[in-house]
GUZABA-84402 format. One record per residue: x, y, z of N, C-alpha, C in turn; residue number from 1. Coordinates in steps of 0.001 Angstrom, whole numbers, plus 500000, padded with zeros to 6 digits. Each point is the difference from the previous one (the first is absolute). Layout:
- X | Y | Z | X | Y | Z | X | Y | Z | NUM
...
END
This chain:
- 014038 | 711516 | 944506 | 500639 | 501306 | 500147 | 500427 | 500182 | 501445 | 1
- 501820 | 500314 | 500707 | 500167 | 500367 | 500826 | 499282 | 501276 | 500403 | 2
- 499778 | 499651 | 501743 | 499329 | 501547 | 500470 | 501090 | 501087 | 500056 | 3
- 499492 | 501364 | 500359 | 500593 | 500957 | 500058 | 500798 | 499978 | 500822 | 4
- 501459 | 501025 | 499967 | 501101 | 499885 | 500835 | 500587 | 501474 | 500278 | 5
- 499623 | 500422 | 501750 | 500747 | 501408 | 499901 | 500958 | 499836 | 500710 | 6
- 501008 | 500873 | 499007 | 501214 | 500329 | 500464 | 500403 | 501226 | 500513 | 7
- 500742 | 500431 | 500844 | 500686 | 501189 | 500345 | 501544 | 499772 | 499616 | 8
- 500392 | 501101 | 500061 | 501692 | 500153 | 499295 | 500232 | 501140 | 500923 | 9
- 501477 | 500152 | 500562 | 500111 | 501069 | 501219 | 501561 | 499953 | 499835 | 10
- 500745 | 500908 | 499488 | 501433 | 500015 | 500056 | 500642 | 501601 | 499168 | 11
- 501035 | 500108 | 500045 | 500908 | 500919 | 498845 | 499596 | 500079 | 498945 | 12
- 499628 | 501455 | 498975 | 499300 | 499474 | 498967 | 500456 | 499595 | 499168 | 13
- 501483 | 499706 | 499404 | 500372 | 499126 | 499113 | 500412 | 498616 | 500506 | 14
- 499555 | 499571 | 501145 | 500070 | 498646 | 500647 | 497935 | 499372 | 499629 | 15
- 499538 | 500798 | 500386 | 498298 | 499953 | 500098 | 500136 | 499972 | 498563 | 16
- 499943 | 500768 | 499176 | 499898 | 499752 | 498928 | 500355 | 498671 | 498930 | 17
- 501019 | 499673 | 500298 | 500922 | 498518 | 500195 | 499392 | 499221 | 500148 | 18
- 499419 | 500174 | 500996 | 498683 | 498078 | 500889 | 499032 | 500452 | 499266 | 19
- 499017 | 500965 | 499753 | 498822 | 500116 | 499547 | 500171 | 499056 | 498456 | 20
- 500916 | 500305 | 499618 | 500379 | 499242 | 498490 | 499606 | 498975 | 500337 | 21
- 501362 | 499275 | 500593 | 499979 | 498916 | 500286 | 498414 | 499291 | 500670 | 22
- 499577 | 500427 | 500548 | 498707 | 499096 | 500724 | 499175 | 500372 | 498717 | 23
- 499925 | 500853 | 499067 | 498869 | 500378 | 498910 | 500587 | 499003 | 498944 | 24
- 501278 | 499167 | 500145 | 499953 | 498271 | 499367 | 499133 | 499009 | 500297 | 25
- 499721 | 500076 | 501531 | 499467 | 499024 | 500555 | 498155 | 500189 | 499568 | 26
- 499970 | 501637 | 499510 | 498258 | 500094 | 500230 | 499724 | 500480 | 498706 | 27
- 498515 | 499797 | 499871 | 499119 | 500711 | 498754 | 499682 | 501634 | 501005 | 28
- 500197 | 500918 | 499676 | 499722 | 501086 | 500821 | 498730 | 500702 | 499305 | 29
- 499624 | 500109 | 501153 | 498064 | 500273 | 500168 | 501120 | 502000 | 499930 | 30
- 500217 | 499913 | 501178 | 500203 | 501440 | 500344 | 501342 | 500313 | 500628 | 31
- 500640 | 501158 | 499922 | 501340 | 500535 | 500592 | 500034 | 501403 | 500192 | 32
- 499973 | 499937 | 501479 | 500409 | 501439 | 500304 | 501192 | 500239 | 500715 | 33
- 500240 | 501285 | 499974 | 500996 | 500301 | 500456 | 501062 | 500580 | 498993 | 34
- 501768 | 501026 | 500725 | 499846 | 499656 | 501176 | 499315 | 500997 | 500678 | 35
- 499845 | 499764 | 501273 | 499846 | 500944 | 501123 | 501100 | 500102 | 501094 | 36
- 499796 | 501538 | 500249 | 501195 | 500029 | 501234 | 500214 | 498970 | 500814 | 37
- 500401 | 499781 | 500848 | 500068 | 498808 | 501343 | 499588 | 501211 | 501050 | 38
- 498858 | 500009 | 500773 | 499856 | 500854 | 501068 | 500949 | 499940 | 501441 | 39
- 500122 | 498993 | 500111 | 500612 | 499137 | 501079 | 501776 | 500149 | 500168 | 40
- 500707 | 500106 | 498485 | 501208 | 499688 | 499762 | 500310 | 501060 | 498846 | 41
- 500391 | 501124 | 500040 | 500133 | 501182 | 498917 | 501464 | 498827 | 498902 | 42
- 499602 | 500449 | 499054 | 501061 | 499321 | 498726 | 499427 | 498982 | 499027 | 43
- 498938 | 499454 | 501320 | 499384 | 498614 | 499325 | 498753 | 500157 | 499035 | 44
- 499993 | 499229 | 499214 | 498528 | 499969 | 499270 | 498993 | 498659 | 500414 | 45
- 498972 | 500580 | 499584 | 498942 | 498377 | 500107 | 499413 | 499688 | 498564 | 46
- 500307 | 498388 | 500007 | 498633 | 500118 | 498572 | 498755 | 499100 | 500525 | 47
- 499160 | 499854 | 499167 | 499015 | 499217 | 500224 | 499826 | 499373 | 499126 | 48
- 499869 | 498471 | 499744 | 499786 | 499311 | 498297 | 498934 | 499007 | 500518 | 49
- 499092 | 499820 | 499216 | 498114 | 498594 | 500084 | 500884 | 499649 | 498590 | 50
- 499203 | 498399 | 499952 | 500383 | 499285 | 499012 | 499474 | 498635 | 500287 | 51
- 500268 | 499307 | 498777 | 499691 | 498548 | 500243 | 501672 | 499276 | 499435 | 52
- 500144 | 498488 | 500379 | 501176 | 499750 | 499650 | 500260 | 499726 | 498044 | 53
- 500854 | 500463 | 500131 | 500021 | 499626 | 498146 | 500167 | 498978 | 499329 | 54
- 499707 | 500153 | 498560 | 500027 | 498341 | 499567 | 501005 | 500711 | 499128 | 55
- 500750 | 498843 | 498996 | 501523 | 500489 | 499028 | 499604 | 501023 | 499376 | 56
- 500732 | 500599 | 499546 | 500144 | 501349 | 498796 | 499410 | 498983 | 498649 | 57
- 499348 | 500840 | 499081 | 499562 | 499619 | 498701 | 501391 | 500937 | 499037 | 58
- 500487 | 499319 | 499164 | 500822 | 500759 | 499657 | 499495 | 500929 | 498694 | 59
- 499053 | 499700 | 499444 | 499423 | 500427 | 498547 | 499356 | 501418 | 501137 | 60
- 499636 | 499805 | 501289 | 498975 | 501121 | 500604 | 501864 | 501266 | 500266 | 61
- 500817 | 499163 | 500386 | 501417 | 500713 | 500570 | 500112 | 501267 | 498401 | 62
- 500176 | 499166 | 499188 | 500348 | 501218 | 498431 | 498948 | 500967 | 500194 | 63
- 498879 | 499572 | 500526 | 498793 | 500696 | 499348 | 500258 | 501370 | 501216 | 64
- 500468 | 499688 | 501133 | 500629 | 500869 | 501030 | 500769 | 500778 | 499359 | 65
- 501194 | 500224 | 499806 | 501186 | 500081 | 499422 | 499363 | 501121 | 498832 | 66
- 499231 | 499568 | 499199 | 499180 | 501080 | 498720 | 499217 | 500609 | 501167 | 67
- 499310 | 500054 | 500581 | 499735 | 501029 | 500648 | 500222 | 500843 | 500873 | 68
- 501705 | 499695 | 500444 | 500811 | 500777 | 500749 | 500700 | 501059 | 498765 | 69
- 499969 | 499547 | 498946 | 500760 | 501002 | 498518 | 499123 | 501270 | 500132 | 70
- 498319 | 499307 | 499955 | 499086 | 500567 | 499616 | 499901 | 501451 | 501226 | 71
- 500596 | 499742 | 501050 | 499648 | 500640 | 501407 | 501316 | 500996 | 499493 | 72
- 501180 | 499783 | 499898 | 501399 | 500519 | 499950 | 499464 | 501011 | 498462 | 73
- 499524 | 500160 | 499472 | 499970 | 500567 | 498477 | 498754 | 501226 | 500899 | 74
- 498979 | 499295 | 501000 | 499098 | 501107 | 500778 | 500661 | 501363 | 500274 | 75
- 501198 | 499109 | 501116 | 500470 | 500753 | 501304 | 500796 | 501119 | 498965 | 76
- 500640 | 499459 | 498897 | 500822 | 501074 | 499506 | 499144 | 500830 | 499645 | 77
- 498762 | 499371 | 499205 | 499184 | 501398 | 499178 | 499561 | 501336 | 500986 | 78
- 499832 | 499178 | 501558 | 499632 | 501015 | 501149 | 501168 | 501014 | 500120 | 79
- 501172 | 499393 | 500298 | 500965 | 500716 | 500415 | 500580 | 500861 | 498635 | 80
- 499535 | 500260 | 498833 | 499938 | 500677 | 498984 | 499168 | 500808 | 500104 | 81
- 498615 | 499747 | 500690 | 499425 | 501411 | 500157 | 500202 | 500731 | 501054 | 82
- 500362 | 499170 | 500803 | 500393 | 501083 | 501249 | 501053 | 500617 | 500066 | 83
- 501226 | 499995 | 498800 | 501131 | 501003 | 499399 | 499918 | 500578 | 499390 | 84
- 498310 | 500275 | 499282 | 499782 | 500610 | 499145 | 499946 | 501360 | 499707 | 85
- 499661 | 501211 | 499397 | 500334 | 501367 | 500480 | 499515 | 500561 | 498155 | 86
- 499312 | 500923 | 500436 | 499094 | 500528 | 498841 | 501604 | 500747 | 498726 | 87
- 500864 | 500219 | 500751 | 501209 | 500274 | 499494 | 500696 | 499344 | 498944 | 88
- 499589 | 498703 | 500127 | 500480 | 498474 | 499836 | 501749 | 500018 | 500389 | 89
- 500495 | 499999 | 501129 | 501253 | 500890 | 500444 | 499645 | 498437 | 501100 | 90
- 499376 | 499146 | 500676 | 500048 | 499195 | 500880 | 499820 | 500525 | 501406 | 91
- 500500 | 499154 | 501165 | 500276 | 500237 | 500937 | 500883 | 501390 | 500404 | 92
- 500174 | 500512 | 500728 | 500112 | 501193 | 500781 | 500286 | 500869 | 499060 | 93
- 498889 | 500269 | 499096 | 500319 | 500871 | 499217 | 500326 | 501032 | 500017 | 94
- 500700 | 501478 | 499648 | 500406 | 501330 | 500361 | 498884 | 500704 | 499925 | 95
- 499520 | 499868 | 499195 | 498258 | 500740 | 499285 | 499232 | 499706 | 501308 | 96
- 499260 | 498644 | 500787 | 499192 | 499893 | 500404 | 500474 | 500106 | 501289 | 97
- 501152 | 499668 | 500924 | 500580 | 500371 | 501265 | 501178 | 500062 | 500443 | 98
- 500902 | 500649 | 500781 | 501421 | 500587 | 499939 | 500219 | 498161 | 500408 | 99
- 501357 | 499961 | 499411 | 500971 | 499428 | 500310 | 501087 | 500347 | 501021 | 100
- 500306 | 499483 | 500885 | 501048 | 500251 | 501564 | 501329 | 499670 | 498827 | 101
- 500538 | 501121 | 500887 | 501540 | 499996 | 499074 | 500916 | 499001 | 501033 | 102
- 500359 | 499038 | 498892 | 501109 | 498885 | 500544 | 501745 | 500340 | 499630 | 103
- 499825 | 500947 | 500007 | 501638 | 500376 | 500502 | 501192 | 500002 | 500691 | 104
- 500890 | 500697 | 500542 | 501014 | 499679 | 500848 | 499279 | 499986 | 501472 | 105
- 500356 | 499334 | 500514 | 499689 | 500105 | 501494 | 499712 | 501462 | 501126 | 106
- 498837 | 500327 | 500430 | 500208 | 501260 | 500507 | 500024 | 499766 | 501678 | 107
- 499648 | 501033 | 500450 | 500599 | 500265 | 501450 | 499941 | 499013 | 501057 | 108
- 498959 | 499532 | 499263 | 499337 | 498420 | 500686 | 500677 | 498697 | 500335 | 109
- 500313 | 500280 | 498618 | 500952 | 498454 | 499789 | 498675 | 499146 | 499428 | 110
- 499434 | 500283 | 499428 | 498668 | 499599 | 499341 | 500156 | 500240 | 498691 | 111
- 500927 | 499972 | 499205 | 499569 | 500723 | 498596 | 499798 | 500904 | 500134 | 112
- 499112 | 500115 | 498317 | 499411 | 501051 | 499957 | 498256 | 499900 | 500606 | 113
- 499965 | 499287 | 501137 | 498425 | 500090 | 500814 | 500567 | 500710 | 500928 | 114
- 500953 | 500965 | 500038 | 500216 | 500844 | 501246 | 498917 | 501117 | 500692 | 115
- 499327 | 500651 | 498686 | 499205 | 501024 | 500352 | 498429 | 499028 | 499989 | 116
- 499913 | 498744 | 499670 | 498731 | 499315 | 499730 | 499324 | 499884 | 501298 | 117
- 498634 | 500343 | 500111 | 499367 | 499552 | 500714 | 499401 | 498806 | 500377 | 118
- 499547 | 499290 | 501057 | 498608 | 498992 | 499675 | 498727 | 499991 | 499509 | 119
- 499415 | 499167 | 499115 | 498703 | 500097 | 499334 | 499227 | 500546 | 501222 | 120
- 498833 | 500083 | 499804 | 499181 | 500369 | 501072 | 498812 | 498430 | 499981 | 121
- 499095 | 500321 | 500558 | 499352 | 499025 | 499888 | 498951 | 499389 | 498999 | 122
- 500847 | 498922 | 499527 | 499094 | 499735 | 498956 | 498163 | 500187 | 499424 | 123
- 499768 | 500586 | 498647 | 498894 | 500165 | 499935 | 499196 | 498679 | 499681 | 124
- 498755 | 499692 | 499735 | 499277 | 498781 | 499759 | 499810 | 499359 | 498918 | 125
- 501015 | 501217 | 498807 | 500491 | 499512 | 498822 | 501330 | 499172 | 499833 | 126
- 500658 | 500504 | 501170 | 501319 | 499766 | 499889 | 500209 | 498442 | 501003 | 127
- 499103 | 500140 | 500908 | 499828 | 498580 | 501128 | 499491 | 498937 | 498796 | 128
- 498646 | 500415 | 499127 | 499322 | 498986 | 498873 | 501209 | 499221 | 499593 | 129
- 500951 | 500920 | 499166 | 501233 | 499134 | 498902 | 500813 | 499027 | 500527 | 130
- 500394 | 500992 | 501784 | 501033 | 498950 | 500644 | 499368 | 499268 | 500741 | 131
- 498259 | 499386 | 500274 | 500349 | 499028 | 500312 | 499235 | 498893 | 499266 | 132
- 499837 | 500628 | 498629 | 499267 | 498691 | 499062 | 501582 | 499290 | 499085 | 133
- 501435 | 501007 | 500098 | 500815 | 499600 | 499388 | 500653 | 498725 | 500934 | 134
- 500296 | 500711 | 501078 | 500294 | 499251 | 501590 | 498717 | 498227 | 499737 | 135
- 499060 | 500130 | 499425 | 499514 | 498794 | 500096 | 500584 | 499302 | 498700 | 136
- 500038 | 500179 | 499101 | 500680 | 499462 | 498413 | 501750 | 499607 | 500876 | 137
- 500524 | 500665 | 500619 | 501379 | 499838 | 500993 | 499855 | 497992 | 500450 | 138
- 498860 | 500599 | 500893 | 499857 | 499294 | 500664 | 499950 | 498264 | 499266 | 139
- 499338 | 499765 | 499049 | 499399 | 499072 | 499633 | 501088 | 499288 | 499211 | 140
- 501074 | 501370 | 498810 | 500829 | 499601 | 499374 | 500604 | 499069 | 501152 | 141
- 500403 | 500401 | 501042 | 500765 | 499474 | 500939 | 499496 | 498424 | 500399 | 142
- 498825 | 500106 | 500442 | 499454 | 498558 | 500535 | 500260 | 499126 | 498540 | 143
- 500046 | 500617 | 498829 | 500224 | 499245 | 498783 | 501458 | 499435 | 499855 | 144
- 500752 | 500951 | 500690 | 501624 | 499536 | 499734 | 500333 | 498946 | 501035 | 145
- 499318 | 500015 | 501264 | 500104 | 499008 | 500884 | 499370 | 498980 | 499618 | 146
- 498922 | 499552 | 498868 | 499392 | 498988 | 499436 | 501194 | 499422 | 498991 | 147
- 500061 | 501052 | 499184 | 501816 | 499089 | 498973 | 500881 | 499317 | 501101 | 148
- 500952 | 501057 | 501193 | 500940 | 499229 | 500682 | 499863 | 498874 | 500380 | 149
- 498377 | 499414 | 500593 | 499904 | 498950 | 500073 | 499335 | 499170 | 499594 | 150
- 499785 | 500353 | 498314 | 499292 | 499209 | 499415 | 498541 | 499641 | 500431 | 151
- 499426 | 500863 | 500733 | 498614 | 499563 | 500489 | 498914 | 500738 | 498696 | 152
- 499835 | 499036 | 499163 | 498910 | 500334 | 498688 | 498725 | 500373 | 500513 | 153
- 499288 | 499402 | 501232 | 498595 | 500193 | 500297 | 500299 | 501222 | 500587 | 154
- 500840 | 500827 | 500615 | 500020 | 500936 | 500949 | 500234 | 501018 | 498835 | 155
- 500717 | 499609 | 498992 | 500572 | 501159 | 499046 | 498287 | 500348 | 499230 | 156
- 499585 | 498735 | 499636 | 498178 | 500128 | 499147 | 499150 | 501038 | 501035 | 157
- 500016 | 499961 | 501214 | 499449 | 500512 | 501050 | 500663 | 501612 | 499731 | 158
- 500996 | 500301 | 500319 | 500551 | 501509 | 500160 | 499836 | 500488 | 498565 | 159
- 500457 | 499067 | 498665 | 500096 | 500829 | 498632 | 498287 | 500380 | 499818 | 160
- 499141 | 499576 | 500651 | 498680 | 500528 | 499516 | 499581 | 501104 | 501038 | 161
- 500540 | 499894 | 501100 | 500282 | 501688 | 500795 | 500636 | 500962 | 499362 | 162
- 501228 | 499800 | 499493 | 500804 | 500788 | 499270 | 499398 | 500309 | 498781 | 163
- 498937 | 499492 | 499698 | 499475 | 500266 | 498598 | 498286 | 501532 | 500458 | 164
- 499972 | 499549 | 501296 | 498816 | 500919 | 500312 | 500709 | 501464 | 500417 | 165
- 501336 | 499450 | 500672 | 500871 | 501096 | 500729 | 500204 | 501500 | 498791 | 166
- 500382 | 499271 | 499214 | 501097 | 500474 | 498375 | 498222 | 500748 | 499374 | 167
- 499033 | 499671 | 500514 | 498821 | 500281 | 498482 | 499719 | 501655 | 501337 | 168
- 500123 | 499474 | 501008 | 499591 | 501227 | 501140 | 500971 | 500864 | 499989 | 169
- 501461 | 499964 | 499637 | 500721 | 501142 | 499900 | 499504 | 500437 | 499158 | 170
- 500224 | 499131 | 498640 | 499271 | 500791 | 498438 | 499226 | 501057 | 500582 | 171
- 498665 | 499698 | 500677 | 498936 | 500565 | 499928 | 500638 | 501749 | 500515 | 172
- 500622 | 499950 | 501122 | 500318 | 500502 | 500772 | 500437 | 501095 | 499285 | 173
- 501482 | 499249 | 499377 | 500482 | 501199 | 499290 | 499169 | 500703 | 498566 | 174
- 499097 | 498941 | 499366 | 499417 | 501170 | 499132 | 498957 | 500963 | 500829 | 175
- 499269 | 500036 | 501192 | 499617 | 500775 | 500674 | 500726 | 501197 | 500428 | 176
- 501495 | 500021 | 500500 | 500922 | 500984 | 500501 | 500322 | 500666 | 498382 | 177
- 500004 | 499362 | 499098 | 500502 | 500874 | 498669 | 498904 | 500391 | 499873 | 178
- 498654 | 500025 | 499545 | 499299 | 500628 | 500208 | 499844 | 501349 | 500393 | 179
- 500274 | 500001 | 501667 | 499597 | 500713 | 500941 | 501286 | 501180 | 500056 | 180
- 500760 | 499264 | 499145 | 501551 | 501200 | 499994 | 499722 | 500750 | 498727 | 181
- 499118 | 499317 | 498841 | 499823 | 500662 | 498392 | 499061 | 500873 | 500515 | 182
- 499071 | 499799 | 501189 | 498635 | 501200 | 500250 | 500608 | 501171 | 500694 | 183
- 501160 | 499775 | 499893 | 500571 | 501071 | 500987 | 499981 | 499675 | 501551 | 184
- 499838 | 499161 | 500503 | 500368 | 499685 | 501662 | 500989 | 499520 | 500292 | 185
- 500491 | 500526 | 501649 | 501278 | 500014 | 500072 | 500686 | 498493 | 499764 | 186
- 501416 | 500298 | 499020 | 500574 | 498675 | 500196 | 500712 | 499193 | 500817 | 187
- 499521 | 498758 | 500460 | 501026 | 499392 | 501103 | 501397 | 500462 | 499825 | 188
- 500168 | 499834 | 501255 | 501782 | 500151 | 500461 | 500967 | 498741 | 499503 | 189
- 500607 | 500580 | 499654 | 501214 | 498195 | 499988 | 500231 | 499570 | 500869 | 190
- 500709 | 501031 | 501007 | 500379 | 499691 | 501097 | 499405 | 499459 | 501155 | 191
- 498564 | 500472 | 500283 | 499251 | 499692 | 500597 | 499064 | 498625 | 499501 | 192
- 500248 | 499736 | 498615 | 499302 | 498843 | 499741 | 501240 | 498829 | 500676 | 193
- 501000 | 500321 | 499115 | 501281 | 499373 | 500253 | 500136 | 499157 | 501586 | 194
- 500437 | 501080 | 500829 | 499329 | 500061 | 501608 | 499421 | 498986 | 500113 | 195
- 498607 | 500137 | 499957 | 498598 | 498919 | 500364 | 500721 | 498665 | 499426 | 196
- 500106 | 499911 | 498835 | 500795 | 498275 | 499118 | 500798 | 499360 | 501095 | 197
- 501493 | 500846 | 500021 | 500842 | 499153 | 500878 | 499598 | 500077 | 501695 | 198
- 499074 | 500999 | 500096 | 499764 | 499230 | 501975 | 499330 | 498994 | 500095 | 199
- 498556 | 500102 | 499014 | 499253 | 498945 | 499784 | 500550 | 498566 | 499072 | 200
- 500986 | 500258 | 499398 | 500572 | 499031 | 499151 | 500920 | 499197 | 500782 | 201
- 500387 | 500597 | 501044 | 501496 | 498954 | 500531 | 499893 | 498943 | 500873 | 202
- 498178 | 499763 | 499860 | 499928 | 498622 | 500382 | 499500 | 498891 | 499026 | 203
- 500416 | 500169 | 498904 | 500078 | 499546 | 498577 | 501882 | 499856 | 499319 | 204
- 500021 | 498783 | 499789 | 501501 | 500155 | 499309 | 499986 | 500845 | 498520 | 205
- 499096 | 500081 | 499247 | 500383 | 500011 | 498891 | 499961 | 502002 | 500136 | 206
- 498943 | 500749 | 501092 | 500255 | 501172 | 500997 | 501550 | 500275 | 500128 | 207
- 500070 | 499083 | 501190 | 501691 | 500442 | 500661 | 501230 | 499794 | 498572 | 208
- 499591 | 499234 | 499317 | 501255 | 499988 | 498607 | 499579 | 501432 | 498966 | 209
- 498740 | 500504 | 499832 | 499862 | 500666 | 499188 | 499754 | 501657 | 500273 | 210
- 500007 | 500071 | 501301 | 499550 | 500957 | 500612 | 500299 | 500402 | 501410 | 211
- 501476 | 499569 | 500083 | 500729 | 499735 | 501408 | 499541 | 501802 | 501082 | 212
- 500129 | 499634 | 501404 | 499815 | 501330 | 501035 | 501526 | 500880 | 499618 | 213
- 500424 | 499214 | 499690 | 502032 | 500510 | 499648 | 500175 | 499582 | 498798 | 214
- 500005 | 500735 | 499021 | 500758 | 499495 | 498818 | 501197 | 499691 | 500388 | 215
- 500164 | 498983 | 498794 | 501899 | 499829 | 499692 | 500649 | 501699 | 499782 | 216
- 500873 | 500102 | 500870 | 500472 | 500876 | 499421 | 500508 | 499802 | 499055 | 217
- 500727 | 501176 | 498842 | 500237 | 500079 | 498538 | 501587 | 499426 | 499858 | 218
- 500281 | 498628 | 499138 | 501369 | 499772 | 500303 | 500377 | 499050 | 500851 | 219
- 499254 | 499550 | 500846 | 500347 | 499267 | 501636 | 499014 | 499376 | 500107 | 220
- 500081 | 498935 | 500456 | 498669 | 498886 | 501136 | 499547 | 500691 | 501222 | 221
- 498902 | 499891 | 500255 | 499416 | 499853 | 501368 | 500931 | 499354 | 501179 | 222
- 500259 | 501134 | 500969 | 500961 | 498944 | 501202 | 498939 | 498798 | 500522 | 223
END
């Protein structure tokens, strides 16, 4: 058995993200963290990856991956079904359970209709819980999509069984917040959950694609 091997990773996070793949070909991964800010260099991330060097992919073990990435994807939806859920059965931003911001003609702002909208205030410890156990399911989908681009199977076996703990901890999460909204306590904000996702998300691709700081505007690309 090769000895252990630590690595650091230090770059852009869809560059860092990129090599971490790639070197998680070269290794059996013990552990992976990250990212973390760059203290030194604002923009940058760090990772950290232990490992030993790898021996070939088993391919009968690769399917057996693959069924349990279905198994993870059938999770994440059942989560994100309860967390749209609404005693109404009306879904997400329902009229019954919290106003809807009128998206209308543009007002004085040049904002739409968020002309008269305020900012959330600061998130409560219900509302921090959702966005940042969803922000981790973000996260992992992501290290998973960088395992397909480059075909790295041991790195994808490694993240799909994160993504499988990530996806069971939203579950949990959100049947706790439905709960706590059926007992009558106050219900999270959208907006303010919303908020927390994409600041904390946009150092995650599958974040910045799903949950951009700027939407597309309606009609048009992103300049």
């Amino acid at each position: 058995m090769s000895e252990l091997l630590d690595v650091r990773v230090i770059g852009e996070p869809e560059v860092a993200e990129t090599a971490v793949a790639r070197v998680g070909e070269l290794l059996d991964l013990d552990r992976l963290h990250g990212p973390y800010p760059s203290r030194k260099s604002p923009g940058l991330v760090r990772f950290y990856l232990t490992g030993r060097l790898s021996s070939p992919a088993d391919p009968p073990a690769l399917a057996g991956e693959l069924e349990r990435l279905d198994r993870e994807a059938a999770r994440l939806r059942a989560a994100l079904e309860l967390l749209t859920a609404c005693q109404h059965g009306q879904g997400l931003n329902c009229p019954e359970c919290e106003p809807v911001p009128d998206l209308g003609p543009p007002g004085p702002s040049g904002r739409g209709g968020e002309a008269g909208m305020t900012a959330p205030t600061t998130p409560t410890d219900a509302e921090i819980r959702l966005a940042e156990q969803y922000v981790r399911v973000l996260d992992f989908v992501s290290r998973c999509a960088q395992a397909i681009d480059v075909g790295n199977w041991h790195y994808l076996a490694d993240k799909a069984a994160q993504l499988e703990d990530a996806a069971s901890g939203l579950a949990q999460v959100a049947r706790q917040t439905r709960q706590q909204v059926n007992a009558g306590q106050p219900r999270p904000r959208t907006e303010a959950v919303r908020a927390e996702v994409a600041h904390h998300g946009r150092h995650y691709r599958a974040g910045r694609l799903l949950h951009p700081i700027e939407p597309t505007p309606p009609g048009g690309e992103r300049p």
